[in-house]
Each structure stands twice: as C-alpha cells, then as structure tokens.
C-alpha positions as CSV (number, residue, x, y, z in Angstrom):
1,X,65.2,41.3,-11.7
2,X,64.7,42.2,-15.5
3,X,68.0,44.5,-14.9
4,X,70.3,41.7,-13.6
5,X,71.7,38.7,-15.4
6,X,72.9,35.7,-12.8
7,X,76.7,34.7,-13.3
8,X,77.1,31.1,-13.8
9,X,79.8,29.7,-11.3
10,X,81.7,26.5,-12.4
11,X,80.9,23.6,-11.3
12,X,83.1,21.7,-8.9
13,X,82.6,18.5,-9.9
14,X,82.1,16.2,-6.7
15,X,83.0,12.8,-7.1
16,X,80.7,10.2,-6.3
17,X,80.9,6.3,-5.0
18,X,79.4,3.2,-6.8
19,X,77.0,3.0,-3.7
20,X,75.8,6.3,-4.3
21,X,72.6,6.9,-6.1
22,X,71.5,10.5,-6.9
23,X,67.8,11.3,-7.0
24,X,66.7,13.6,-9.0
25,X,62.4,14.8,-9.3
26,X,62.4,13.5,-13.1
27,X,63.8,10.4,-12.6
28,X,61.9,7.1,-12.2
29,X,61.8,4.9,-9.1
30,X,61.9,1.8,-10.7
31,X,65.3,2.9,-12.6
32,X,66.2,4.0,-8.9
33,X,65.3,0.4,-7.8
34,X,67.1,-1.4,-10.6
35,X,70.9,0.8,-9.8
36,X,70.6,-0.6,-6.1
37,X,70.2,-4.3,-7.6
38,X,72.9,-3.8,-9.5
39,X,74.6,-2.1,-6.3
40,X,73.9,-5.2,-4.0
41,X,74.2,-7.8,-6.9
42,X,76.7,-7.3,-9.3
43,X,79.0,-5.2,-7.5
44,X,78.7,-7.0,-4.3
45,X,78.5,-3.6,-2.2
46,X,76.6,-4.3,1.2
47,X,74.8,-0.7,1.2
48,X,73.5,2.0,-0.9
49,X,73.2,5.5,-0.6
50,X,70.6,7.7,-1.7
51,X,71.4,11.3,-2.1
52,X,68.3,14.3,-3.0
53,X,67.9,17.9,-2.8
54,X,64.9,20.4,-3.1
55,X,62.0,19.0,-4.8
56,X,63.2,15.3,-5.2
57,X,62.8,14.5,-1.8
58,X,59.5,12.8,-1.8
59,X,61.1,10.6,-4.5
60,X,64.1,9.7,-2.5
61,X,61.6,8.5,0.2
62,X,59.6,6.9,-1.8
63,X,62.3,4.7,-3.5
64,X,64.3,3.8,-0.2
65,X,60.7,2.1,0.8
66,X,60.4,0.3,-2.1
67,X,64.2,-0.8,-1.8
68,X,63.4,-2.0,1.3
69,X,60.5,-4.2,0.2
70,X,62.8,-5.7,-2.3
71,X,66.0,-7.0,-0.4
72,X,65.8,-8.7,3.3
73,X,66.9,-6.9,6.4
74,X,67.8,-3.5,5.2
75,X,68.8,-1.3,8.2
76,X,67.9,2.4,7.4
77,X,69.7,5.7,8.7
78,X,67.8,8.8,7.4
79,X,70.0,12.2,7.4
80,X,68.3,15.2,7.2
81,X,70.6,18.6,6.4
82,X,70.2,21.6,4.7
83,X,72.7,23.6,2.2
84,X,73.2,27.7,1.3
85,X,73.2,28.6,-2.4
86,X,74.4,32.0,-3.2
87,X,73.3,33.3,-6.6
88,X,75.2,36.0,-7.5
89,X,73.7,39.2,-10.1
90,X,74.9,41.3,-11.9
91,X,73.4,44.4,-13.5
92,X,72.7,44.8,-17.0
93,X,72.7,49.0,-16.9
94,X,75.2,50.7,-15.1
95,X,74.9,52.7,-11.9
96,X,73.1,49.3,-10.1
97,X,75.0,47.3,-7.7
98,X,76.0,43.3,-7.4
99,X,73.3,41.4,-5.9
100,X,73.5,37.8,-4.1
101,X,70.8,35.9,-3.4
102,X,71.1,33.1,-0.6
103,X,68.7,29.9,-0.8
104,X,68.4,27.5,1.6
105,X,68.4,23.5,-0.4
106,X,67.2,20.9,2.0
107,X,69.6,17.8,1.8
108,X,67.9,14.1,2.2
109,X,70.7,11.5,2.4
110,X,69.4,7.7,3.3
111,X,71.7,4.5,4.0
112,X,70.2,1.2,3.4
113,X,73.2,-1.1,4.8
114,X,72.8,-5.2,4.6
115,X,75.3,-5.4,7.8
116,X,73.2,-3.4,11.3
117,X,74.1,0.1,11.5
118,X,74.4,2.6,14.7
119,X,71.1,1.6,16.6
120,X,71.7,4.9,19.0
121,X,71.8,7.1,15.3
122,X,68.2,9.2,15.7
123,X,67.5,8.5,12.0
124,X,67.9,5.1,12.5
125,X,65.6,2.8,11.1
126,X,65.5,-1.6,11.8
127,X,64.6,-4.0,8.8
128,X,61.3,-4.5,7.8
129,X,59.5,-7.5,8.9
130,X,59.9,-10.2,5.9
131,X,56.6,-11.4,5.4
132,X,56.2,-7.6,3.6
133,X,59.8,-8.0,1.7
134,X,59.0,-9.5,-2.0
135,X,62.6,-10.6,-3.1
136,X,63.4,-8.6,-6.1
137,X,63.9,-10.7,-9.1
138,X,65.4,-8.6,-12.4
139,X,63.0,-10.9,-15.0
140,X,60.3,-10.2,-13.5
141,X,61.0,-6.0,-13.5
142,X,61.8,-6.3,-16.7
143,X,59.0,-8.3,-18.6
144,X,56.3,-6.1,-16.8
145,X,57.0,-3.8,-19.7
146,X,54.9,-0.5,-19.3
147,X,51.9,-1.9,-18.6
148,X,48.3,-0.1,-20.3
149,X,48.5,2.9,-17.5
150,X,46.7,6.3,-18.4
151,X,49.1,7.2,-21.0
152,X,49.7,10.6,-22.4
153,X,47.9,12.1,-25.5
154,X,45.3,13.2,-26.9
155,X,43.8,9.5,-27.0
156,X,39.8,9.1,-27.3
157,X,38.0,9.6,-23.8
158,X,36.6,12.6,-22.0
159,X,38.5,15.7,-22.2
160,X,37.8,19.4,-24.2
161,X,35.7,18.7,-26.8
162,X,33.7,21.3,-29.0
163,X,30.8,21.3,-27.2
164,X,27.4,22.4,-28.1
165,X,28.2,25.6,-30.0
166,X,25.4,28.4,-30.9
167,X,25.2,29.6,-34.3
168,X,26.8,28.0,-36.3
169,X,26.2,25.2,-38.5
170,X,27.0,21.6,-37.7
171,X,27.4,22.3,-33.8
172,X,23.6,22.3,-33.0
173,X,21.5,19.8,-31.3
174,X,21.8,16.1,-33.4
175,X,22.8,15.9,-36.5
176,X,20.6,17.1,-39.5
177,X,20.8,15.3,-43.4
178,X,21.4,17.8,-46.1
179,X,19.7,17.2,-49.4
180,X,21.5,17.9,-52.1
181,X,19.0,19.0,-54.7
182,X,17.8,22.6,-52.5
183,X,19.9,25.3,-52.4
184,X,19.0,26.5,-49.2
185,X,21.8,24.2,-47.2
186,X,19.0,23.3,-44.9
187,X,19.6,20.1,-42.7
188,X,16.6,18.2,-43.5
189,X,15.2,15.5,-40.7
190,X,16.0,15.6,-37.2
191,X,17.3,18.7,-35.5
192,X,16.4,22.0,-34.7
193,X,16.0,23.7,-38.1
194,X,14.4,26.5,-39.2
195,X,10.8,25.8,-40.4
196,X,8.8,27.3,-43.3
C-alpha cells in the first residue's frame, strides 16, 4: 500500500441534538456522566442518547450503566447496527489502478428515556431497582478531584532499573568506599573487589 495515497473525502457534517452524546475511546466516562446531568438537569430533556462506533463501544456500555446508577428509573433501548466505509486509493506511480477499500464500523446507539419506552423493542431494557441507584449529586463529582490513583511517570516504585551489571564499576554487588589517597580506584570495604 506504499504505492497508494488515500483521498480524503469531505466531511458531511451531521448535525446533532442536545440529547445526543457522542462516545469516543479517548474520552472519559465521568465527562460522559456529567453531559447527561446537564442533559436531564439544566436542559430539562427527559432522555439522552449515546451514540459510538468501532473501538468506543465498551465505553458507551460502560457509561450508560453508570448513567443508570445515577438517575431513578431509566428505561434502556440498546440499538445495535453496523455502517460501510469506503476508502478510496489512489496510486502514486502510474500504470496502477484506483483502489477502494470497504470496512464494516459497528454502530452502538443507547436511549436512556425518564418517560417508559417500547417494552415489545428487543433491546429494551426496564429501570434498575433503586436500592442500587446513588442519586447523582454534581458537588460531590466534583470535589472528588483526581484522587492518588496509579498515575503516570516515571515516579519511584518497581519498574526497569539498571540491574546488577557485570564489569563495570559501580554496578557490582554492594557498594564499595573509595579512598582517596591510592591510586588504584579500588573500592575499599565491603564488596567483591579484587584482592592482593
């Protein structure tokens, strides 16, 4: 595929509803969970949508659970659909043909509606049982902050150190006291040093 370049379509831009809430794999849920308070709160909308393709599905699920544990009697219809993408390439030398490539995207879209929905709808999903809904409460989301969590960087802790090196000097077994009057850079003390 070195000898094609792909050719960027436009994009149609598809507009999209205040209830609508679009998914993505890098987002977090908990920014997920805070747009659908602001959905059912301050806009005073009686469902959300949540839309994902490809690899953000798992994160789609995962948010209209926790969505559910946050507001009373959320009735659920899960749709399930997939989509064709055509890529289309073109070649860099000539003599070489067009080439399209089709890719099947799987399509996740889940309703969470305050008011019942189609019961006879096979994705169709009653509201949880309220002693496992915790009322969502925007303080409280917010003054968590991030909490200690594992963090990212090269912190202290296990991870690649040097090791026990051969050879070399200061990478031995313990660490050896070098006296300053010899000249021979010998570690003097502990360690495994060359005798005399």
């Amino acid at each position: 595929m070195d000898k094609y370049r792909r050719v960027e379509k436009p994009k149609e831009e598809i507009a999209k509803s205040e209830e609508e809430i679009r998914v993505t794999a890098a987002g977090s849920v908990s920014s997920y969970v805070s747009r659908a308070a602001k959905v059912f709160n301050e806009l005073n909308s009686k469902y959300v949508i949540l839309q994902a393709t490809g690899n953000a599905l798992t994160k789609a699920v995962t948010t209209a659970e926790v969505i559910k544990r946050r507001f009373k009697g959320l009735h659920q219809i899960t749709n399930l659909t997939t989509i064709d993408i055509v890529d289309e390439y073109e070649p860099l030398e000539e003599g070489l043909d067009k080439v399209t490539d089709t890719r099947t995207l799987s399509v996740l879209e889940i309703k969470l509606s305050q008011e019942p929905l189609d019961t006879t709808d096979k994705g169709y999903q009653p509201p949880l049982d309220e002693s496992l809904v915790k009322e969502y409460d925007p303080e409280e989301m917010t003054s968590r902050g991030r909490g200690r969590g594992r963090g990212k960087g090269d912190g202290r802790g296990k991870g690649r150190g040097k090791g026990r090196g051969k050879g070399s000097k200061g990478k031995g077994k313990g660490k050896g006291r070098y006296d300053d009057d010899d000249d021979d850079d010998e570690p003097k003390g502990k360690g495994k040093g060359k005798s005399k």
